[in-house]
N, C-alpha and C positions, 0 to 999 in steps of 0.2 A: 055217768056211766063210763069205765074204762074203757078206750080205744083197743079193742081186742089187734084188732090186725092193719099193718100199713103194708098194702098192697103195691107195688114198687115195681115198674116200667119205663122203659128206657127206649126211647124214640129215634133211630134214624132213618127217615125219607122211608118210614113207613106206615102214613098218617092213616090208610084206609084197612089196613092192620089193624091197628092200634085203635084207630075208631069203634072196631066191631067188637076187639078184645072188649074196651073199658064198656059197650053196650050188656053185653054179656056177661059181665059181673051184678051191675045195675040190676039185670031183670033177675040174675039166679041166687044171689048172694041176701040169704035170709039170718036173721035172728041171732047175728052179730053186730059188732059196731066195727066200720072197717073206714078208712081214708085211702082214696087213689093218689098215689104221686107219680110224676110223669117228667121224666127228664129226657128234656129233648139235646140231645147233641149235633146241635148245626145243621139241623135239616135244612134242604133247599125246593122242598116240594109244596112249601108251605103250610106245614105242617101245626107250625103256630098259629095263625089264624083261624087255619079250621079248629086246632082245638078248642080254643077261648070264644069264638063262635058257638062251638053244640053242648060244649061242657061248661062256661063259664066258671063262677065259683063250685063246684058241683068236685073239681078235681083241685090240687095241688100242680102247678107247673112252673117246671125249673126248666130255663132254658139256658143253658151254655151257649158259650160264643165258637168255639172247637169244639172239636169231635174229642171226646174223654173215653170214648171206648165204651167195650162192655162193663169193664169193672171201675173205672173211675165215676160212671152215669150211675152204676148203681149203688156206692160211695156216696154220692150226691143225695141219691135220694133217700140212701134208709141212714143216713145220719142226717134229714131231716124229719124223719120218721115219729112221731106219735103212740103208735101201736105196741103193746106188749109181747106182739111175732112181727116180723116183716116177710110179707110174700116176694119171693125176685120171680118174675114172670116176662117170659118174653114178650114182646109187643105181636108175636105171629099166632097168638093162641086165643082160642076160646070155649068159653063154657056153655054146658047144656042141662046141668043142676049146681044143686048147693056144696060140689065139692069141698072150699076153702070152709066151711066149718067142719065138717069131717075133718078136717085136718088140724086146724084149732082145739076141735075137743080133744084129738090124740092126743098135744104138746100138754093141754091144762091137765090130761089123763097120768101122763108119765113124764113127772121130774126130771127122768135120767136121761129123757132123750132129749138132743139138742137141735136138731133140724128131721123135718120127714120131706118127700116127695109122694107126688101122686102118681097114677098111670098117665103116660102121656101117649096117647091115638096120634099114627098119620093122618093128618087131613084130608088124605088122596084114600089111604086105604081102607080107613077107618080100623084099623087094628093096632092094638097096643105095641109101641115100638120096645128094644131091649135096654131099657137107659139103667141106671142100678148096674155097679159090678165089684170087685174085689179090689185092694188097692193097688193103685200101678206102678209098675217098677220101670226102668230102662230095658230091662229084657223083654216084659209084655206089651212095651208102646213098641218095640220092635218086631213085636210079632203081628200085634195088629194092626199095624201098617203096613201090610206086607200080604199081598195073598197066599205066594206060594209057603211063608212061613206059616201064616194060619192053618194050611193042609198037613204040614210037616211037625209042628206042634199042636197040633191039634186039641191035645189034652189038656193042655197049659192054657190053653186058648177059651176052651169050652169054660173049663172052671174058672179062670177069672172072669167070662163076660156072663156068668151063673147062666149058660145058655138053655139048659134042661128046664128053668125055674118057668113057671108060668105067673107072670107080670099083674094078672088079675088077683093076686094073693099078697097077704103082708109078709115082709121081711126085713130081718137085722143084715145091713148091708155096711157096704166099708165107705163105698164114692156112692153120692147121690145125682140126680143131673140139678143142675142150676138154671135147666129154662123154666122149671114151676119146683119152686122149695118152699117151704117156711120153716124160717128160722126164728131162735131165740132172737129177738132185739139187744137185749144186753148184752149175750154171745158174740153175738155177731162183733160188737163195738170193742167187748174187753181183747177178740181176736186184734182187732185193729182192723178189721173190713179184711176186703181185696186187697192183695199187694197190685197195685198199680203199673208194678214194674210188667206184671202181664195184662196184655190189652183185651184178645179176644179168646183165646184158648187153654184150656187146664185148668180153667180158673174154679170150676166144680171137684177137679183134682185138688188143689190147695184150699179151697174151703174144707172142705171134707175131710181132710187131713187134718189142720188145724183144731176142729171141732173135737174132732176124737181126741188129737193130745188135750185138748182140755177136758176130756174126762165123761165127755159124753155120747152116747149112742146116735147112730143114724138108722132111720127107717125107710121102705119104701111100705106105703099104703096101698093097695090094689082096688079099690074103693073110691075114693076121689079119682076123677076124672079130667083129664083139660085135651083139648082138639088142638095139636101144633102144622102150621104149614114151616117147614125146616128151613134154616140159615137166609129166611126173607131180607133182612138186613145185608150183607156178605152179599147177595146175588148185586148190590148196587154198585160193586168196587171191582176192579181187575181180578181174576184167578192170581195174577203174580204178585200181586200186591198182597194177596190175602195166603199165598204161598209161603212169603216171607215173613209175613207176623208169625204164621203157625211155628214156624223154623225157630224163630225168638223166642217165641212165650215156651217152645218145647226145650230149650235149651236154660231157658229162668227157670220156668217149673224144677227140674233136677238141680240145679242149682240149690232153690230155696231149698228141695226137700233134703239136700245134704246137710244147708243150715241147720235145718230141722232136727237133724237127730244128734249136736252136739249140744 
């Protein structure tokens, strides 16, 4: 039987996260054929041994000696991937049905699309957050960074983050979020992954991007489901530490996307 889906998690020092995630696939995850991989980057919470403890062979686990970030770990793992989709899913999420086939059958459903996401729920509040929006420019990452510009353009604002749209519904979108995706496998590869050069931010910016110039659609599904507790990883590091990568990867991001369109 074909490996439908490799399910792709990336682990720092957030082992009882990541424990409940991979439980929660296990008990909801039907009448597919799916591999967990699990790249751990330099945890020190020991995070290794409780895995190979409750999951034994049960998972795939990579563990790095550094920290490779968000996109280098997930590099890691879905180019050692199996799976005809790769799922990239954060380690802070979980499920409470069979979403990830709803979303397999989309991809086996329609050739032309090249990644979908599902709804992604706050863990606190249980309501669907606004992830999905139009592509972003230097004008609109200046705006929504910014409160008093978000009142002042407002308009600009609304329609790029499609804020009218209600989330429980399917849509043809531009940027997808990258903490629950499934992507083409081969896509994924012919893009060349992640650019590396960005560690933890835009990196759903530049996938998304990427995708579309090669010719294919992105979806959001309203349908699938996954439960996210936000930025659980980031909470382990300084604000200024994590101030300065955003400052970089925001500064690559436009960079690359100027490559981009020569």
């Amino acid at each position: 039987m074909t490996m439908n889906v490799s399910i792709c998690i990336v682990n720092y020092n957030t082992a009882d996260l990541t424990i409940k995630c991979i439980d929660s696939i296990f008990q909801n995850t039907k009448d597919i054929k799916f591999e967990i991989i699990v790249v751990d980057n330099a945890s020190i919470d020991g995070s290794i041994d409780l895995f190979k403890k409750k999951f034994s062979d049960k998972i795939l686990l990579i563990q790095n000696r550094t920290n490779r970030y968000f996109t280098g770990g997930f590099n890691d793992a879905i180019y050692s991937a199996k799976g005809e989709y790769v799922l990239i899913l954060n380690s802070d999420t979980y499920f409470v049905d069979n979403s990830i086939k709803l979303m397999v059958d989309f991809l086996d459903k329609y050739s032309n699309v090249g990644a979908v996401e599902g709804c992604i729920y706050n863990d606190d509040t249980k309501m669907p957050t606004k992830t999905s929006s139009m592509e972003l420019t230097l004008e609109l990452d200046s705006i929504r960074s910014n409160k008093i510009k978000k009142i002042i353009f407002k308009n600009k604002y609304d329609k790029y983050a499609m804020l009218d749209w209600d989330r429980c519904s399917d849509k043809k979108v531009e940027v997808l979020c990258d903490a629950f995706m499934l992507v083409r496998a081969e896509l994924f590869k012919n893009i060349g992954g992640y650019n590396e050069a960005l560690k933890l931010y835009f990196t759903e910016e530049y996938l998304s991007d990427m995708i579309r110039i090669f010719g294919y659609e992105l979806w959001h599904l309203g349908s699938p489901k996954v439960y996210h507790a936000w930025s659980s990883s980031t909470k382990k590091v300084s604000q200024k530490f994590i101030d300065i990568i955003y400052k970089t990867d925001r500064d690559i991001y436009f960079e690359l996307k100027n490559m981009m369109k020569k």
